[in-house]
C-alpha positions as CSV (number, residue, x, y, z in Angstrom):
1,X,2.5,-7.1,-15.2
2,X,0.7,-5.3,-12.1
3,X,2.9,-2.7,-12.6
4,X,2.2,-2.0,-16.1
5,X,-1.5,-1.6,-15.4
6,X,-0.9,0.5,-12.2
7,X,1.3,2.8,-14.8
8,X,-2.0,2.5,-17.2
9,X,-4.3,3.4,-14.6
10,X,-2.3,6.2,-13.2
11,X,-2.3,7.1,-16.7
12,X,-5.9,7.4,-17.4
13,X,-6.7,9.0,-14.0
14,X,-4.2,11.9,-15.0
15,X,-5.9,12.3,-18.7
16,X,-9.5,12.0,-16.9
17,X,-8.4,14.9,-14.6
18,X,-6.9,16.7,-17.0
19,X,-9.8,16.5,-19.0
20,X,-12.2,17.3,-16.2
21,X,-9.8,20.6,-14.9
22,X,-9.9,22.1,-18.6
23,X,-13.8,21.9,-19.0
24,X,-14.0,24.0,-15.5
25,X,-12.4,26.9,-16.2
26,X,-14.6,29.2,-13.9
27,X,-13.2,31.3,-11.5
28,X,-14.1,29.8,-7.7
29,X,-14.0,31.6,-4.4
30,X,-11.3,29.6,-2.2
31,X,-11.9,29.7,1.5
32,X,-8.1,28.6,3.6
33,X,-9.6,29.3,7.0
34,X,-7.9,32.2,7.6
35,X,-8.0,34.0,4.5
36,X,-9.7,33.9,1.1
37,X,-9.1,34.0,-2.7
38,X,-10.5,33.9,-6.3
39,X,-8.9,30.7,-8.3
40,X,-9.5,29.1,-11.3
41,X,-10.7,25.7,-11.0
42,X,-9.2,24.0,-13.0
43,X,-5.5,25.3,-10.2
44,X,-7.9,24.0,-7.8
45,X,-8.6,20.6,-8.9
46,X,-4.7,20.1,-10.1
47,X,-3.3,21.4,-6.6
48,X,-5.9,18.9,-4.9
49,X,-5.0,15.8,-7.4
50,X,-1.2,16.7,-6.7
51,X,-1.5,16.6,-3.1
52,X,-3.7,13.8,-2.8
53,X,-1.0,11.5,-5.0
54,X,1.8,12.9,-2.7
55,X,-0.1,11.9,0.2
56,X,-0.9,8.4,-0.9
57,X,2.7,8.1,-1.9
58,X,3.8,8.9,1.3
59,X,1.9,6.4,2.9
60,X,2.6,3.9,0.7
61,X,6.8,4.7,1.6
62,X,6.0,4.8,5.4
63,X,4.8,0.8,4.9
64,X,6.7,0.4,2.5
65,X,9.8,1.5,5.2
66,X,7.8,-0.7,8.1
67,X,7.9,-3.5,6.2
68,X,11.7,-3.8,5.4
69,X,12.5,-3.4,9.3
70,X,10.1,-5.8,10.1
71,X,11.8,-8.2,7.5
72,X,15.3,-7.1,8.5
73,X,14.7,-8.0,12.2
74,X,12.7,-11.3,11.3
75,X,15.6,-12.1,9.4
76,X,17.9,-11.6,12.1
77,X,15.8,-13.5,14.3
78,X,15.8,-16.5,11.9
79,X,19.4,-16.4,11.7
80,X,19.6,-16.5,15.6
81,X,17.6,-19.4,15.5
82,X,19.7,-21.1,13.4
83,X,22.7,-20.8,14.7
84,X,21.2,-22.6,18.2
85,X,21.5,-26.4,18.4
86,X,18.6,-26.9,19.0
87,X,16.8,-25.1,15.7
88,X,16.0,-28.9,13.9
89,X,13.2,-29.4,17.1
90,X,12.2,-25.3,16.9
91,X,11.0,-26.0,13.4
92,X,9.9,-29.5,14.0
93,X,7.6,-28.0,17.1
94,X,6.4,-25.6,15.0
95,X,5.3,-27.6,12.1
96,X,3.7,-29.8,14.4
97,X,1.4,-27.0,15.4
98,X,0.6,-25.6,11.9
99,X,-0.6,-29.7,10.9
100,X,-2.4,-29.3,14.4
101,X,-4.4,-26.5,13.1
102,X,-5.0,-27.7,9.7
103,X,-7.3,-30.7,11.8
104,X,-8.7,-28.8,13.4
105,X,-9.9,-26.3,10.9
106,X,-9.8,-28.4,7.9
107,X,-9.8,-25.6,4.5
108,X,-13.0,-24.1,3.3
109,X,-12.3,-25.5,-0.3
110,X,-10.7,-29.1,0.1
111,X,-7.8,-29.6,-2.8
112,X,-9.2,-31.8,-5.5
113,X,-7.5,-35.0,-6.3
C-alpha cells in the first residue's frame, strides 16, 4: 500500500510541475559560473526537477546498498554464533539484559490489560 501512494504522490508532483513549467514560459538569463545563456523556464524548472529526483534516487540506492551489507554481514555473524556451543547462554545473556532495561526504564505508555 505505501508504494501505491508513493507512485500517487510522485504522480501529482510531476503533473504540479508540469503544470507550473508551462505557465512560465518566459525566457530567463541562466548564469553557470563560468558562462551564461538565455533559457526558457519552463527547460529550467524540468532540468532542475530531473536532477533533483536523480539525486534523491541516488541517495536513496547508496542506503539502500549500505543497508544490505550491513544485513549480509549481521547475518554472517548470527550464523557464527550459532554454530558455537555455547550460543543457548549468548542469547540467554542477552535477553537478560534487554529485561534489565525494560526495569529500569519501564515504557512511556504501559500495555493495557
Amino acid at each position: 500500500m505505501r508504494v501505491q501512494w508513493t507512485i500517487i504522490a510522485a504522480l501529482l508532483f510531476a503533473l504540479l510541475t508540469g503544470v507550473f513549467a508551462v505557465i512560465n514560459m518566459d525566457s530567463v538569463k541562466v548564469n553557470f559560473l563560468f558562462s551564461e545563456t538565455q533559457s526558457p523556464l519552463i527547460l529550467v524548472i524540468l532540468v532542475s526537477t530531473v536532477l533533483g529526483g536523480l539525486t534523491v534516487g541516488l541517495f536513496g540506492i547508496v542506503r539502500q546498498y549500505k543497508l544490505q551489507r550491513e544485513i549480509k554481514h549481521l547475518e554472517s555473524k548470527l550464523a557464527e554464533l550459532e554454530s558455537k556451543d555455547g550460543f543457548d547462554s549468548i542469547v540467554g545473556a542477552v535477553l537478560s539484559q534487554d529485561m534489565a532495561k525494560e526495569e529500569e526504564f519501564p515504557p512511556a505508555h504501559p500495555a493495557k490489560e
